[in-house]
C-alpha positions, 0 to 999 in steps of 0.5 A: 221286712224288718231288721237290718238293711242291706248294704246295698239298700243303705247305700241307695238311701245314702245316694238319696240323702245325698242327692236331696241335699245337693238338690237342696244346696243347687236351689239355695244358690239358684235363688241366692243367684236370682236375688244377687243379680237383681241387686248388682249395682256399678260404682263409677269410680273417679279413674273411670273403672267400675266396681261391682258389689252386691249391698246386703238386703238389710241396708236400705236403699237410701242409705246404699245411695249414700255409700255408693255416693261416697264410694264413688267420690272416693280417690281411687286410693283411698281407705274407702275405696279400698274397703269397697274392692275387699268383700270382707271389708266392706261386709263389715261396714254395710252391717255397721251401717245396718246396726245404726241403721236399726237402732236409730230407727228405735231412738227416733220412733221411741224405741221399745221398752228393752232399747230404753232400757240399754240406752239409760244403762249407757246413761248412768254409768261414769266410763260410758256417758261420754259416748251417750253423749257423743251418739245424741251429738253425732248419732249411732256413728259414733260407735264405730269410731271406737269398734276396736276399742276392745276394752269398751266395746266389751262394757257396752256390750255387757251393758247393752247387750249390743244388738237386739235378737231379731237383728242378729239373726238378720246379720246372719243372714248377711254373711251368706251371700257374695258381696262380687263376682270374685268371692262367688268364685271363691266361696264355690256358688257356681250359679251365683258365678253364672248369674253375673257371666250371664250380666258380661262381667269381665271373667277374667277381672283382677280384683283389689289382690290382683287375683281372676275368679278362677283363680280364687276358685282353683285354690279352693278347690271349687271344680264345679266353679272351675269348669264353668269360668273354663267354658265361659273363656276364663284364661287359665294360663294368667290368673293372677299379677304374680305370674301364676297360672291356674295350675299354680293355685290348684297345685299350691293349695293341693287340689288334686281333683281341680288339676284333674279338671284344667288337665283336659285343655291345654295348660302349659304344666310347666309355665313359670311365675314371677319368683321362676317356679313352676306348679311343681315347685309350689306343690312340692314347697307346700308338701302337697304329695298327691299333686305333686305325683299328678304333676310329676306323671304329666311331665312336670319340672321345678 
């Protein structure tokens, strides 16, 4: 029969949709997860702790040798290892590496006609040939010796265009998978999570911020996450170096569903942090009203 459909037709169709694209999302994060824990590597660092990363797969593996050697060599204070407890930094160092990496790979073995083309532009300009020759000295890493020189990295980016195609497209990529366990927690990749519990990491580790995953996944919001660090012995009651416990974090960012799910153990509603204020207190400081209600109907106190 044509014409309109029904509601209810419409509806059975939205929940098929829905459920395809959550079926979808659940397999990318169930290979995501495969593929991440094969590549977990430890860090030994020179004060006896373990550091666990995850390389990005474009960075090959003699090259990861080379940076998990320096990471390791490392004082523990060091910028080095430092960047390497920060997912986001040390994201953007292994794709530094990987763009040396590439263009390197296109000097040495000649390189095609359109890299030929970018390098000889660098060549002939006055304000750029200090670093042609700076990177024939020293290689591609001389590049990131002036990354935040905003004003020149814009005129080689103008004359190079910086990054071929097909490699962008790689660094795409990159940004997608978890670099730790606590920004799995944190960007809500429950299997990925699953994947590295199942390896015995640490569940309740700090990271470089003094913060637990399940902290991380209570201030996003990732209820699904939350549930299973939960199950698994995360404790909810010391999620971070401040003091705070998981309420704090689902009240203070206003995750309404999340404090719905740490309600059915047993949170103390009322527990104080570091500065003497309870989950009430933060979600009433951030105006978060629906939380603040929650709380409020389960007894809480500022």
């Amino acid at each position: 029969m044509y014409g309109p459909q029904s509601t209810s037709n419409r509806r059975g169709d939205q929940a098929a949709i829905l459920a395809a694209q959550r079926a979808a999302a659940g397999e990318a994060d169930r290979q995501a997860a495969s593929a991440a824990s094969r590549r977990v590597n430890q860090c030994r660092l020179k004060d006896g702790s373990v550091l666990n990363v995850v390389p990005l797969p474009e960075v090959d593996e003699h090259v990861w040798a080379h940076i998990k050697k320096a990471i390791e060599d490392a004082d523990p204070g060091s910028a080095m290892v430092k960047c390497a407890r920060n997912p986001n930094s040390l994201r953007v160092h292994l794709q530094r590496v990987a763009i040396e990496q590439f263009y390197e790979s296109k000097i040495t073995t000649g390189g095609d006609q359109e890299i030929k083309e970018q390098l000889a532009s660098l060549e002939t300009d006055e304000g750029l040939r200090h670093v042609m020759d700076e990177i024939r000295q020293h290689g591609l890493e001389t590049l990131f010796t002036v990354w935040d020189d905003e004003d020149l990295m814009t005129k080689i980016a103008e004359k190079w265009g910086f990054m071929a195609p097909d490699f962008l497209e790689q660094l795409k990529v990159s940004d997608d998978p978890p670099l730790s366990f606590h920004e799995a927690a944190q960007l809500g990749k429950t299997e990925i999570v699953s994947s590295w519990i199942t390896r015995q990491f640490a569940v309740d580790e700090q990271d470089n911020k003094g913060i637990t995953p399940l902290g991380y996944a209570c201030g996003q919001g990732h209820c699904r996450t939350v549930e299973l660090l939960i199950k698994c012995k995360a404790c909810p009651h010391a999620v971070d170096a401040g003091g705070n416990n998981a309420l704090h974090y689902a009240a203070g960012y206003g995750k309404r569903d999340c404090i719905e799910v740490l309600s059915k153990g047993g949170i103390n509603w009322n527990a104080k942090n570091k500065h003497g204020q309870t989950p009430l207190t933060v979600a009433t400081m951030n105006r978060h009203q629906e939380c603040v209600d929650m709380l409020l109907m389960q007894g809480g106190t500022s």
